[in-house]
C-alpha positions in Angstrom: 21.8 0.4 7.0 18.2 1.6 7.0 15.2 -0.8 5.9 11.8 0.7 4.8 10.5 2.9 7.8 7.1 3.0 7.5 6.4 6.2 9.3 9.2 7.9 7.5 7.9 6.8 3.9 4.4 8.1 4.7 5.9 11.1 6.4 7.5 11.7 3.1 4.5 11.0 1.1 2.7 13.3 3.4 0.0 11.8 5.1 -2.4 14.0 7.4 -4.8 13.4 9.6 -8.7 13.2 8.5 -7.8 10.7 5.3 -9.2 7.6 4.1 -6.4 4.7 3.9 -6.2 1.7 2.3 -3.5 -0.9 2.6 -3.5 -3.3 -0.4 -1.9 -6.6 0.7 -1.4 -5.2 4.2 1.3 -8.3 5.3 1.8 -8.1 8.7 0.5 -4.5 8.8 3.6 -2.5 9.4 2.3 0.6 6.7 -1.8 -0.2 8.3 -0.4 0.6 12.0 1.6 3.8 10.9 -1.0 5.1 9.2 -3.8 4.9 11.5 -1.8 6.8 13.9 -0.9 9.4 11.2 -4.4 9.9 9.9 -6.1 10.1 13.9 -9.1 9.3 15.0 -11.0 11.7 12.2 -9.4 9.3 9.6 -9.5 5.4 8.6 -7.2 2.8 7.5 -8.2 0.0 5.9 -5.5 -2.8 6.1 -6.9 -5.5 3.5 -4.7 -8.8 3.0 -5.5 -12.5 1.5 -3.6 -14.2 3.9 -6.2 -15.1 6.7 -3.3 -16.0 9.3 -2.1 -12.6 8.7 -5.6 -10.9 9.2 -5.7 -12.7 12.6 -2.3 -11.3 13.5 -2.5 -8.0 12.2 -6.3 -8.0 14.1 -4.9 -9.4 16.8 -2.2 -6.2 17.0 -4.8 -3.8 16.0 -6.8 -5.0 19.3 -3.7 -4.9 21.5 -3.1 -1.5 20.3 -6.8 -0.4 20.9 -6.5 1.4 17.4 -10.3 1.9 16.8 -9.7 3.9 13.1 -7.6 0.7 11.0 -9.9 -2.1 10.0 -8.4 -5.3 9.4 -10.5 -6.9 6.1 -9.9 -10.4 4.5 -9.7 -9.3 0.8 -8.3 -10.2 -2.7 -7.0 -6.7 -4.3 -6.4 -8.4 -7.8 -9.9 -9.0 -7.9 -12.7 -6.1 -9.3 -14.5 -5.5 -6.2 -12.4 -8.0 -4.1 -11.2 -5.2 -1.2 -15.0 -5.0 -0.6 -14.6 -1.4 -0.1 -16.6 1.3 -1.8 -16.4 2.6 -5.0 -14.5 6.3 -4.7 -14.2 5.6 -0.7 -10.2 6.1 -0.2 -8.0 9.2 -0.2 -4.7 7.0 -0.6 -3.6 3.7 -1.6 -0.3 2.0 -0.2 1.0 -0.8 -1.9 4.4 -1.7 0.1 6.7 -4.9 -1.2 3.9 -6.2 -3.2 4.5 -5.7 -6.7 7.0 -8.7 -6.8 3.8 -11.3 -5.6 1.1 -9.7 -8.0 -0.3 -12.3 -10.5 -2.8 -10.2 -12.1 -1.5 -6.6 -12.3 -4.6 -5.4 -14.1 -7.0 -6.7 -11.7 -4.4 -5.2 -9.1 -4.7 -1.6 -11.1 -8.7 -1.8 -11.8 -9.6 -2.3 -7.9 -6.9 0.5 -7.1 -8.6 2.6 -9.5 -11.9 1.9 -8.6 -11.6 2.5 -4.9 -9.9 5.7 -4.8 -11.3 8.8 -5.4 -10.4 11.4 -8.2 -7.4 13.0 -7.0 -6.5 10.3 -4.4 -2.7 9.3 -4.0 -0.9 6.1 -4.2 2.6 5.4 -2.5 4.0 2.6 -3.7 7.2 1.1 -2.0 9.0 -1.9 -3.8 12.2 -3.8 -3.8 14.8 -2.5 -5.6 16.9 -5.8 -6.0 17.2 -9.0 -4.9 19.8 -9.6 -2.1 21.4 -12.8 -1.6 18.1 -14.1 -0.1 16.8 -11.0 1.4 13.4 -10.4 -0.2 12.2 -11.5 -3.5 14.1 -13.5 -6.0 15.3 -11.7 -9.0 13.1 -12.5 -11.5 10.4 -11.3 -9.4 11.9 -8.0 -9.1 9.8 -5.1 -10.8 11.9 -2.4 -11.3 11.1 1.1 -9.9 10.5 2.5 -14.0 8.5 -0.2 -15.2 6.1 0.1 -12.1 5.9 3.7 -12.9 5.1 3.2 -16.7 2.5 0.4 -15.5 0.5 3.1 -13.5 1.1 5.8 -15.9 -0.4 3.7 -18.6 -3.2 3.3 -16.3 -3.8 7.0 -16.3 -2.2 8.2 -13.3 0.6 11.3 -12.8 3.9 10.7 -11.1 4.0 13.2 -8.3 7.8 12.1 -6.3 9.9 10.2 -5.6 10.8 9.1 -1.6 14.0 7.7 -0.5 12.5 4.3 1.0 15.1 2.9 2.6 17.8 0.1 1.7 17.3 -2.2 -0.7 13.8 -0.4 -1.4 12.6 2.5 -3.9 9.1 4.4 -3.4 7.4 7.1 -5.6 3.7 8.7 -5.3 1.3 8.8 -8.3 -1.9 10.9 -8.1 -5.1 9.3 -9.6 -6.8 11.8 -12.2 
């Protein structure tokens, strides 16, 4: 039994070096840390979370790791201009097992679509389930086609689907 792999979800996705990354509700920065290494030193990652003990971690790991493209940001992504990042500024957005805590999903889809560029990419990675206590509960659960409909409806194309990992599903959407 496999869990989400990170570096084999965005391998799948098919991140290259020289993009622009942001990580919405980055956690403890698992997806951030992949993808600066993926994107290189010609690329950027922004990991941007709410939860200021996990900024100091992730920051903390970021130092250790002496990865001077990922940029560790305090941020609310339900918010209109709560990522504080530019207008247009990102290539991709990853949002990994965050669906299930969103409280405003159209805040959550205005700052995505407000940050990334025309013809950027999203990868979203999600539970699938809820597993006798492993991950969210199941009423919290958003499944895989009603996240796709949400984003759809919000004017983006599904591009593919990625095999995620136990218990998870994934899928890319490209913004228009």
């Amino acid at each position: 039994m496999e869990f989400a792999n990170p570096e084999k979800n965005l391998k799948q996705f098919g991140l290259i070096e020289g993009q622009i990354v942001a990580d919405l509700g980055a956690g403890a920065g698992s997806y951030a840390i992949s993808a600066a290494s993926m994107v290189g030193n010609s690329g950027k990652v922004y990991a941007v979370e709410v939860q200021k003990d996990l900024v100091t971690r992730v920051q903390s790991e970021v130092n250790e790791l002496g990865l001077s493209n990922l940029e560790v940001r305090w941020g609310d992504i339900e918010t209109l201009g709560g990522t504080k990042l530019r207008d247009n500024s990102v290539d991709v957005v990853l949002l990994s097992n965050i669906l299930f805590q969103v409280e405003d999903g159209e805040g959550l889809a205005n700052e995505v679509a407000r940050i990334l560029r025309p013809g950027g990419r999203m990868l979203i990675v999600d539970w699938d389930g809820s597993y006798d206590g492993l991950g969210p509960s199941e009423e919290a659960i958003i499944p895989e086609l009603e996240a796709r409909r949400f984003f759809e409806n919000k004017g983006y194309v599904f591009e593919a689907s990625i095999k995620a990992g136990t218990h998870h599903y994934g899928f890319s959407m490209a913004k228009v």
